[in-house]
Steps between C-alpha positions, in 0.01 A plus 500: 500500500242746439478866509271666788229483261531137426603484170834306405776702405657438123791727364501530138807585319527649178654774320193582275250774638248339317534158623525582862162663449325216370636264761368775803132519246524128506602396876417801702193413612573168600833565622747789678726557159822661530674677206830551378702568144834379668680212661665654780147667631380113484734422747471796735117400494605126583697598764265770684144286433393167465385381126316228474557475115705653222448586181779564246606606201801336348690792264564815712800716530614472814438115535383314277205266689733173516749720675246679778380125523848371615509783767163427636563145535857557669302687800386242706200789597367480210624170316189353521269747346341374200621630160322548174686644221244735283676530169490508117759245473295117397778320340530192665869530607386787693247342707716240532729679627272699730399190658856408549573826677197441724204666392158365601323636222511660137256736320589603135399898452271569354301283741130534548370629859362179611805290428698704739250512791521130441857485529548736781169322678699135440825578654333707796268157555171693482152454343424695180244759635188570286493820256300661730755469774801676354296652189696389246230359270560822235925411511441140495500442090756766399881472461716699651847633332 
């Protein structure tokens, strides 16, 4: 699905300011990114507009991101939209456990810029563009929080 401009649409979920930010710095040339602190706005989003990817966080308030997971793969609307959890948590039983749950991807915060776009471009089965397309070459070597 793409938006009338195009671009794929990806929904990022987190309940840090600061990290939606970077993901819409990141992705928002490239791609039509939707933002929201909370759960229950995800799934209002899901269920007016078509995502073709989602990005989440796994500790929240509301739901935590294994929770707003296991309602997004009970709708079968939306069941099939990739997943990748964007998180600090790297112990091993916790990507283990993503995977379990049904994630199709894992990025460890802080990540660097071009790890996600590889991620996001991986799951969405597209090229990586050049720098100059989606002028990321200044974001490309930092880390984001």
């Amino acid at each position: 699905m793409h938006t009338p401009g195009g671009k794929k649409v990806i929904l990022a979920v987190d309940d840090i300011p600061a990290n939606l930010i970077a993901i819409q710095d990141i992705l928002g040339t490239m791609f039509d990114v939707r933002l929201t602190k909370q759960g229950d706005q995800a799934l209002g989003l899901l269920k007016r507009e078509k995502v073709d990817l989602v990005l989440l966080d796994i500790e929240m308030p509301e739901y935590n991101g294994f929770e707003l997971l296991q309602l997004i793969r009970k709708n079968p609307e939306h069941a099939q939209v990739p997943v990748i959890f964007v998180t600090t948590h790297a112990t091993p039983s916790f990507v283990k456990r993503a995977v379990n749950a049904g994630v199709e991807g894992y990025v460890i915060k802080p990540f660097k810029p071009s790890l996600l776009v590889q991620k996001v471009l991986e799951q969405l089965g597209m090229d990586a563009p050049t720098a100059h397309q989606n002028n990321t070459s200044n974001l490309l070597s930092r880390e984001i929080p």
